[in-house]
VOBA-1610 file (N, C-alpha, C; in pm, whole numbers, padded with zeros to 5 digits, always signed):
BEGIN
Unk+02304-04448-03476Unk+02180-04449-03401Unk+02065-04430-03500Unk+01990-04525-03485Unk+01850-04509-03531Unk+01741-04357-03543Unk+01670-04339-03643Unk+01614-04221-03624Unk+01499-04229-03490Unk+01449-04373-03456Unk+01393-04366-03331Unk+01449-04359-03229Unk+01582-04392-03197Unk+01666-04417-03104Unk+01706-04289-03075Unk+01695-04212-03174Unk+01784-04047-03139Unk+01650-03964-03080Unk+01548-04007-03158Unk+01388-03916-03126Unk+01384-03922-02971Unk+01369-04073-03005Unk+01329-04121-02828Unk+01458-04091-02676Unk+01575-04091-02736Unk+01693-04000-02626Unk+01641-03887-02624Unk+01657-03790-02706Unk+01599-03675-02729Unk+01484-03644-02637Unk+01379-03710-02643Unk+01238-03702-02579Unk+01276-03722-02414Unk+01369-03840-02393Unk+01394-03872-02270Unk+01459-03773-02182Unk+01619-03707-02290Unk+01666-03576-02201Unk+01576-03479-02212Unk+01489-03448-02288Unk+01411-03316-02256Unk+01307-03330-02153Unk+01253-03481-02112Unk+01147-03480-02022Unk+01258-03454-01901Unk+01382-03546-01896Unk+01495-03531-01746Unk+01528-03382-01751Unk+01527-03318-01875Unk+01582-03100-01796Unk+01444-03044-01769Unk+01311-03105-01785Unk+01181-03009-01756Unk+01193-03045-01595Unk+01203-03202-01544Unk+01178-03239-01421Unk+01296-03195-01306Unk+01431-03145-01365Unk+01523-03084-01280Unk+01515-02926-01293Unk+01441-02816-01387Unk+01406-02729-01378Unk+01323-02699-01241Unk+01167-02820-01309Unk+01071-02811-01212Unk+01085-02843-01054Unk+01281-02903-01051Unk+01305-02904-00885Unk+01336-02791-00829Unk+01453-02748-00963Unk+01527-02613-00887Unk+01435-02534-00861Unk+01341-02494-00942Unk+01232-02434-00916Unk+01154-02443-00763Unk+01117-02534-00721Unk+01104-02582-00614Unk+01118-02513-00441Unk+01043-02432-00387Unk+01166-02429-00256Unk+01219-02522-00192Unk+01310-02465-00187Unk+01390-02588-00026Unk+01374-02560+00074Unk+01283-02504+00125Unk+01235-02510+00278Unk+01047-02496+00233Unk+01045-02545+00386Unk+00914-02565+00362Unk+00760-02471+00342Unk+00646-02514+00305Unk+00567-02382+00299Unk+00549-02321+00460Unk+00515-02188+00501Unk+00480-02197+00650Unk+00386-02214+00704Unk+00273-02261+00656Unk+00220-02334+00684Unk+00223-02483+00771Unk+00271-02525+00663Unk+00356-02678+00681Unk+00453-02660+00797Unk+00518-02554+00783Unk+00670-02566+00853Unk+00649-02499+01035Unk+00554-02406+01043Unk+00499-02373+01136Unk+00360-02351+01159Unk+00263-02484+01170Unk+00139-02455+01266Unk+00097-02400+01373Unk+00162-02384+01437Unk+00162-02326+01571Unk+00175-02194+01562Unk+00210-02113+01470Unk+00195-02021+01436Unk+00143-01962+01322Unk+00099-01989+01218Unk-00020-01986+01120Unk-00152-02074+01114Unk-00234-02011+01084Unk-00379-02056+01074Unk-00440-02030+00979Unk-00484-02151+00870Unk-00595-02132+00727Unk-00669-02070+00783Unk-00736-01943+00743Unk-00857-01891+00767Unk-00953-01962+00683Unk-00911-01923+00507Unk-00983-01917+00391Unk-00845-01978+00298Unk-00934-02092+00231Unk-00807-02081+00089Unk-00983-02183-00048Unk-00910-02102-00100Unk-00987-02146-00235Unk-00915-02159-00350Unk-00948-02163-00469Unk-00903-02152-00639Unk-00794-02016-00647Unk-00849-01894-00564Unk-00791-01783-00603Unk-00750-01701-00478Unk-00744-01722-00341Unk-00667-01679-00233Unk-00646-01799-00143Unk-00525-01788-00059Unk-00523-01859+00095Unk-00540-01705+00191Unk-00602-01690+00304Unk-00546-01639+00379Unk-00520-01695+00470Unk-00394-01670+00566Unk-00373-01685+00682Unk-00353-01634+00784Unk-00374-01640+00908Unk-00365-01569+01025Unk-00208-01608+01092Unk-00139-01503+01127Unk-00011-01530+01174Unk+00003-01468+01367Unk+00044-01545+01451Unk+00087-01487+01574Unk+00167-01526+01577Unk+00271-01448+01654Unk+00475-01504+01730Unk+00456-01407+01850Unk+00469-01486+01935Unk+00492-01400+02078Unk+00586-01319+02103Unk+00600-01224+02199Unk+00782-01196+02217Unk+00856-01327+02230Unk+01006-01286+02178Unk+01093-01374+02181Unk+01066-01483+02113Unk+00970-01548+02059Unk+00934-01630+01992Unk+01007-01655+01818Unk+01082-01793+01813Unk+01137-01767+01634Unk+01020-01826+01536Unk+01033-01815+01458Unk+00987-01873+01354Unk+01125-01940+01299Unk+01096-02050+01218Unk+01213-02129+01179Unk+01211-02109+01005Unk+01311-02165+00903Unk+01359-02077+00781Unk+01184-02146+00695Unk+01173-02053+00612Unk+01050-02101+00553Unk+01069-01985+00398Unk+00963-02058+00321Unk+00954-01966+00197Unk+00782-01951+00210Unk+00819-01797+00097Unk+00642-01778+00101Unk+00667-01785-00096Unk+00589-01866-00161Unk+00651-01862-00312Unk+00494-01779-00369Unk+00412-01677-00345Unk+00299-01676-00384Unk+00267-01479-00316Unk+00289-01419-00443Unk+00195-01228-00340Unk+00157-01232-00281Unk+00160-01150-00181Unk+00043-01125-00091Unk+00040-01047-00012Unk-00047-00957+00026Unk-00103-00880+00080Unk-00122-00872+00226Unk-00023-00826+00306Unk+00000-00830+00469Unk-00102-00728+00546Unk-00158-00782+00645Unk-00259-00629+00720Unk-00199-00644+00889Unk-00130-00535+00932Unk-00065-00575+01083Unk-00172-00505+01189Unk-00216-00625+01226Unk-00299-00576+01368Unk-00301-00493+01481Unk-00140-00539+01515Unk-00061-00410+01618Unk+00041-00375+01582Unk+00083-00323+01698Unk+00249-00268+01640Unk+00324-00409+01695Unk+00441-00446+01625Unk+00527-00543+01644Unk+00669-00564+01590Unk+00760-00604+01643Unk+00918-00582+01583Unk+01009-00711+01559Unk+00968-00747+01410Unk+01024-00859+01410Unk+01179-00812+01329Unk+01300-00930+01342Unk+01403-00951+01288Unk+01386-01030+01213Unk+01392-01027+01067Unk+01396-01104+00978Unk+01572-01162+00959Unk+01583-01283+00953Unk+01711-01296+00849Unk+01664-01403+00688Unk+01740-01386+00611Unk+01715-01460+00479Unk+01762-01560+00414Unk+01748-01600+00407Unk+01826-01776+00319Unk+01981-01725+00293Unk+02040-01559+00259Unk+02141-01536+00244Unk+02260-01557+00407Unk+02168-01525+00458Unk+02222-01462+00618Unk+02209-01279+00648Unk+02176-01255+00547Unk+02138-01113+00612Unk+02053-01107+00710Unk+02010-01030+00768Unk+01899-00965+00877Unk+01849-00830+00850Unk+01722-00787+00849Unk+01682-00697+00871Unk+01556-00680+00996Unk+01508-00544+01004Unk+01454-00517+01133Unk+01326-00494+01088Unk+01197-00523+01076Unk+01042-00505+01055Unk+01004-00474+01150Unk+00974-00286+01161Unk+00876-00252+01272Unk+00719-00249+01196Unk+00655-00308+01252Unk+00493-00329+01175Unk+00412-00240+01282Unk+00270-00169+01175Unk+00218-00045+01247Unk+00087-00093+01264Unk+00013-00082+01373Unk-00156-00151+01362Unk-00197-00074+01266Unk-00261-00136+01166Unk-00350-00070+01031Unk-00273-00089+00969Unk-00148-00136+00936Unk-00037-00110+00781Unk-00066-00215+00725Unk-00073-00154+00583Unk-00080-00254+00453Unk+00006-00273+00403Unk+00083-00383+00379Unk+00210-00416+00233Unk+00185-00533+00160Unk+00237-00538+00061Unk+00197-00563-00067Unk+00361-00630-00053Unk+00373-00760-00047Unk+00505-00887-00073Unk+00488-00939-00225Unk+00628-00920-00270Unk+00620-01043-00406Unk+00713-01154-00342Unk+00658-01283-00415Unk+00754-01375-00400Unk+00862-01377-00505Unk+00984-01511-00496Unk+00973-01564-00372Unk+01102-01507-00225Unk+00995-01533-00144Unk+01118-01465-00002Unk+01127-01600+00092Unk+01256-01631+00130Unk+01312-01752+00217Unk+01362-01644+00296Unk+01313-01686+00476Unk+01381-01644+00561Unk+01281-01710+00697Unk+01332-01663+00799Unk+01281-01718+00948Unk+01257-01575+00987Unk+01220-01577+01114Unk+01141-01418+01196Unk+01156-01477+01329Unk+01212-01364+01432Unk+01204-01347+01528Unk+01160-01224+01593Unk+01044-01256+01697Unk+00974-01151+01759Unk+01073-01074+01835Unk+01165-00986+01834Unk+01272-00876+01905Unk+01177-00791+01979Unk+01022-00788+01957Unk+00958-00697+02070Unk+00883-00707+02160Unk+00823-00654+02224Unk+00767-00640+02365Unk+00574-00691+02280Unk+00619-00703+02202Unk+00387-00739+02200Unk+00413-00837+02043Unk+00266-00915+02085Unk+00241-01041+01994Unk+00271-00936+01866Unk+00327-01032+01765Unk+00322-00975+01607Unk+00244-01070+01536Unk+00100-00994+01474Unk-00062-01008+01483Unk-00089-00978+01340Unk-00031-01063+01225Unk-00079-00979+01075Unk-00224-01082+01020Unk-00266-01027+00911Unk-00349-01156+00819Unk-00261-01142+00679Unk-00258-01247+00673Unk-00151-01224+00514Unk-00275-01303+00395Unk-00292-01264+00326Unk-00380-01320+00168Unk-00291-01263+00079Unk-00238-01441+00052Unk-00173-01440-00050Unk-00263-01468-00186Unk-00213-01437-00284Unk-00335-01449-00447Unk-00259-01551-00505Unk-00319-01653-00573Unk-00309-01765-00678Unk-00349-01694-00776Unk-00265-01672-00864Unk-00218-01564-00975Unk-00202-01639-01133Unk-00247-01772-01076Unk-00256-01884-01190Unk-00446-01882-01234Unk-00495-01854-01192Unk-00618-01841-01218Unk-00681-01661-01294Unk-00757-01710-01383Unk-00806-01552-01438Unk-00884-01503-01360
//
């Protein structure tokens, strides 16, 4: 093989492992945004936050979604969702009116409202790519 012939393979597999990194990388489910309108709402998104407004009624699911980006949850009322996770686990989120938490990504899972009143947060997530 030619010294161009080896450069240029070379060049070719390293551009084909950046672009299958940059898939795995990727989620496989969708943003929730995208994946549920009906239950999120852009408030604000710019260079350096989105926020969004989230409602789920009782009994209401949310379907599997990723959040790939921090952010900063504020719960309006009290509300009791069941989380499960891309693994199949489940856990139980009782949320307090006034509570603050602080999410890292990334988290894959769906939510179901298990309680008796709307579950009412604002989530601002930070674009953490910007100074």
């Amino acid at each position: 093989m030619t010294p161009w012939k080896a450069l240029f393979a070379g060049a070719a597999l390293g551009s084909l492992a950046t672009a299958m990194v940059g898939m795995a990388a990727a989620p496989a489910t969708p943003d929730p945004v995208l994946q549920s309108p009906q239950i999120y709402t852009v408030k604000l998104e710019n260079d350096r936050v989105r926020v969004l407004e989230y409602r789920l009624k009782p009994g209401q699911k949310e379907p599997m979604h990723t959040h790939s980006r921090e952010r900063v949850l504020y719960d309006f009322g009290d509300a009791t969702l069941r989380l499960t996770m891309a693994d199949g686990t489940t856990t139980t989120h009782v949320g307090k009116a006034g509570e603050v938490t602080f999410g890292t990504p990334p988290i894959t899972h769906s939510a179901e409202n298990i309680g008796s009143t709307d579950a009412h947060y604002l989530a601002i997530e930070l674009k953490n790519d910007k100074p």
